[in-house]
Backbone as a ProteinNet text record, in pm:
[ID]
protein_1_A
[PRIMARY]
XXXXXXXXXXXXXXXXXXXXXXXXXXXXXXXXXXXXXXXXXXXXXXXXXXXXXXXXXXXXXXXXXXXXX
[TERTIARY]
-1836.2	-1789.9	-1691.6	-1714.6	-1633.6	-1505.9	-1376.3	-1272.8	-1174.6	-1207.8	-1184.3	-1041.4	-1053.8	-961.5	-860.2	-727	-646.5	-535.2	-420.6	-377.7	-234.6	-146.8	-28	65.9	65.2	113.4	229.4	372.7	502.7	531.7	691.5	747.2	852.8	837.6	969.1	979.8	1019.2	1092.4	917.6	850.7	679.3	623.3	607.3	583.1	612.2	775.8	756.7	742.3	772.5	777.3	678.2	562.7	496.7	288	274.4	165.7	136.7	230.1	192.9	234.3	256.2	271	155.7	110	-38.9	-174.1	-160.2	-309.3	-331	-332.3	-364.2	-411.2	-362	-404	-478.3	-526.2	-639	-746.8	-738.5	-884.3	-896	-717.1	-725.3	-671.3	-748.9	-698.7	-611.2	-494.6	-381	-406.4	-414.6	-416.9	-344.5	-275.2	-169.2	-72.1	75.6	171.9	206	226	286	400.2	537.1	610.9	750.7	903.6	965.3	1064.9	1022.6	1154.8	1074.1	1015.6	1008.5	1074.3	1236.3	1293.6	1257.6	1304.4	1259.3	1139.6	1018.3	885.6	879.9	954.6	978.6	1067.7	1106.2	1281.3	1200.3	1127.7	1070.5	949.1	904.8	817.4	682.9	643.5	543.9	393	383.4	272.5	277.6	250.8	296.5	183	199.4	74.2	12.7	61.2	-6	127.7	40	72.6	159.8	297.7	395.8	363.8	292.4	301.4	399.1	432.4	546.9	462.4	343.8	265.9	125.9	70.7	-87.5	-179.7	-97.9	-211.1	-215.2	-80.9	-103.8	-160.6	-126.9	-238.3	-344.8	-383.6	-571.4	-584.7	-515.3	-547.6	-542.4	-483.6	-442.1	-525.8	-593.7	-666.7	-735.2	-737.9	-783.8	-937.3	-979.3	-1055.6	-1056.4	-1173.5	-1186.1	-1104.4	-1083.8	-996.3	-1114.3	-1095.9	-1186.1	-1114.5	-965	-893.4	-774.3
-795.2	-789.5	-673.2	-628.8	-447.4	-517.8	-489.4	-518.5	-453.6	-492.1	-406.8	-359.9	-224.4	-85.8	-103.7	-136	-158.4	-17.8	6.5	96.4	-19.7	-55.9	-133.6	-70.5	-68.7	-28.4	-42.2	-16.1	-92.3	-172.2	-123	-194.3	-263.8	-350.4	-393.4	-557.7	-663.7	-770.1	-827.4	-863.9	-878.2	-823	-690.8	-618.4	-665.2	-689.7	-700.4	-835.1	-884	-1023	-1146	-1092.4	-1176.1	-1073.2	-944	-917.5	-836.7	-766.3	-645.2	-797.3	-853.9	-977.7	-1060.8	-1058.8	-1124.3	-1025.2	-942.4	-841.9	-816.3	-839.1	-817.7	-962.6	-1142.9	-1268.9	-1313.4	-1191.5	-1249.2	-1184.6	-1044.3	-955.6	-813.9	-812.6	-661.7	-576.9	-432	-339	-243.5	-279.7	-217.1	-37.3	81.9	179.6	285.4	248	330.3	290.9	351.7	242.6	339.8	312.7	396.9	349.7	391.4	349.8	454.2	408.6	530.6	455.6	357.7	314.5	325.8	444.5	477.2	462.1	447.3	458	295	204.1	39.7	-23.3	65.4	41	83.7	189.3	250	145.1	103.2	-0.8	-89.6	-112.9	-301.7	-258.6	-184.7	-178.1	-254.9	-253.1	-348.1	-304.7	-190	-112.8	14.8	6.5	193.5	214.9	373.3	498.7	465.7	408.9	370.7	469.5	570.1	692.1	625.1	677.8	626.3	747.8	696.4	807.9	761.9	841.4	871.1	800.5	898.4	816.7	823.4	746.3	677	829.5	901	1082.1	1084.4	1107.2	1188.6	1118.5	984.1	894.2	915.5	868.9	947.1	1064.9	1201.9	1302	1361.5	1281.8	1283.1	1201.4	1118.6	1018.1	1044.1	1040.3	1062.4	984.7	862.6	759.7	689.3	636.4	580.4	460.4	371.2	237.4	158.5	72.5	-37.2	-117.9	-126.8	-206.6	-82.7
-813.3	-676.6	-661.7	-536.8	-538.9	-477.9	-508.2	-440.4	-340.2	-220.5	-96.2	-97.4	-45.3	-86.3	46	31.2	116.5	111.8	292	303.7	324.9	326.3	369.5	456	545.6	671.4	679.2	672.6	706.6	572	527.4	392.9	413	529.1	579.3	499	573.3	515.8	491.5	584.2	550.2	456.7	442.1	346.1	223.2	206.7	52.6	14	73.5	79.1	69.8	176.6	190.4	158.1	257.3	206.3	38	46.4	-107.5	-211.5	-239.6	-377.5	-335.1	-209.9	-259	-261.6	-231.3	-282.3	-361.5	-509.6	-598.6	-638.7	-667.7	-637.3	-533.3	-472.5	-347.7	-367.4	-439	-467.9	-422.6	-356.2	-252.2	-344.9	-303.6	-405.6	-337.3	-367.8	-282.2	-342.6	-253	-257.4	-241.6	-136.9	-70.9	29.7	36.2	127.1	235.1	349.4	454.6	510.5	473.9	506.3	474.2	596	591.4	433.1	392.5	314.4	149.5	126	20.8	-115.7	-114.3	-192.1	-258.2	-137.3	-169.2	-201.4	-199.2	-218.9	-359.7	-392.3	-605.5	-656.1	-541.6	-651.3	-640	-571.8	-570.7	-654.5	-733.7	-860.6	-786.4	-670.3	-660.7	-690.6	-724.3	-763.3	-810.3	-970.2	-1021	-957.1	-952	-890.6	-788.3	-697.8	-562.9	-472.9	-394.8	-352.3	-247	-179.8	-67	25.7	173.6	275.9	406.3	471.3	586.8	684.1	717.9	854.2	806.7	841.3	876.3	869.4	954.8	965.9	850.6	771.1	648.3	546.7	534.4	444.6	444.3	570.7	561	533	577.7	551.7	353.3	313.6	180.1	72.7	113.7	90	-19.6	-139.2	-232.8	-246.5	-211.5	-210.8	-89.7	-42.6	45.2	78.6	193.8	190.8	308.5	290	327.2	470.2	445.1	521.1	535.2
[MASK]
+++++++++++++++++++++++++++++++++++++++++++++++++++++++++++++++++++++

């Protein structure tokens, strides 16, 4: 089963809290984060090598691999 390629939108109190700690126990393949609080998305270790973008343009435009979600 291919495991659908996710982008995480916003690293706020939801974010860390509640969606990025379950995508990986649900089957989602977290890919890439867009968000301005970069520094807290490296301190909260919640995914090495998963690329941190500013805005949504440049994610896609940067996009190494496709995303599903």
């Amino acid at each position: 089963m291919v495991r659908p390629r996710i982008i995480l939108i916003g690293f706020g109190f939801a974010g860390q809290v509640f969606h990025a700690p379950l995508f990986a126990p649900s089957g989602l393949d977290l890919v890439a984060v867009v968000t301005s609080k970069e520094a807290t998305f490296v301190a909260e270790k919640v995914r090495k090598n998963v690329p941190v973008f500013s805005t949504l343009e440049v994610a896609l435009k940067s996009a190494s691999e496709t995303f599903d979600l």
